[in-house]
N, C-alpha and C positions, 0 to 999 in steps of 0.2 A: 421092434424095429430091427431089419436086419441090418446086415454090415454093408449092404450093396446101395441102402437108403443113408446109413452115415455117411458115405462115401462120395452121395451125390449132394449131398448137403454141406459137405467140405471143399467139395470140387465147385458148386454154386457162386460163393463170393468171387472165387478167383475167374470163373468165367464171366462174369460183371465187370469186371473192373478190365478184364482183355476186351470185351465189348466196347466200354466207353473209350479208353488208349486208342483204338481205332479207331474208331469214329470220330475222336480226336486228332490224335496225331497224324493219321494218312492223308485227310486233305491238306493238314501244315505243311508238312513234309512235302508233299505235289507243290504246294506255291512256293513254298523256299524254293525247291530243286531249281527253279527258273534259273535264280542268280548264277548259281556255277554254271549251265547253260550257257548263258549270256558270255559271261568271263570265257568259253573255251571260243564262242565266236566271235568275240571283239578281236579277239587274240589270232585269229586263222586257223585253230584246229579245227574248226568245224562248219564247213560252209555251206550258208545258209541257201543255195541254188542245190544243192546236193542231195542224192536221195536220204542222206541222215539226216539233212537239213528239213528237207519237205516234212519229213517224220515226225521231229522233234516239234515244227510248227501249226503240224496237226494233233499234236500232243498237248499242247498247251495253247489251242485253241481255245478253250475256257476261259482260260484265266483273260485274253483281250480281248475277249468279250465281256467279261466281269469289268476290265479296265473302261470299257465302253461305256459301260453303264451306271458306274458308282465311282463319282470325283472322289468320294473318300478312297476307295480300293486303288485307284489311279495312283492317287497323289500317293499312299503306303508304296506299290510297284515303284513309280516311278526311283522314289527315295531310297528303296530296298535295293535295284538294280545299278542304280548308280553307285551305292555303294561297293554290291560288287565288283562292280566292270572297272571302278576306281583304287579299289581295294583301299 
């Protein structure tokens, strides 16, 4: 075995587990980011007629579409957003 086959057999686990963190984590992380979202345009930082606005709404086009479709995914948003826009 060379050194160049231990090395890939070291490097192995660790790019499994960056595969799954991804694949996990990146869609969480997209639906949390809502919240702050929301919180900057309850607030006025960030208006939603605006080209940042337009942006952001085609950004997280998904997600109210997903709210569209799954009362359970609804009712989590719903619950999640209020909390932040409430803090």
């Amino acid at each position: 075995m060379t050194d160049m086959d231990e090395d890939r057999k070291a490097r192995s686990p660790m790019m499994a587990g960056v595969v799954v963190v991804s694949i996990v984590l990146l869609p969480l992380l997209y639906v949390l980011s809502v919240g702050p979202v929301e919180w900057l345009v309850t607030r006025g930082y960030i208006n939603p007629n605006s080209a940042a606005g337009e942006v952001l709404q085609g950004i997280y086009l998904p997600i109210r579409w997903l709210m569209g479709v799954s009362p359970w995914f609804k009712s989590f948003m719903t619950w999640y957003l209020r909390l932040c826009v409430l803090g």
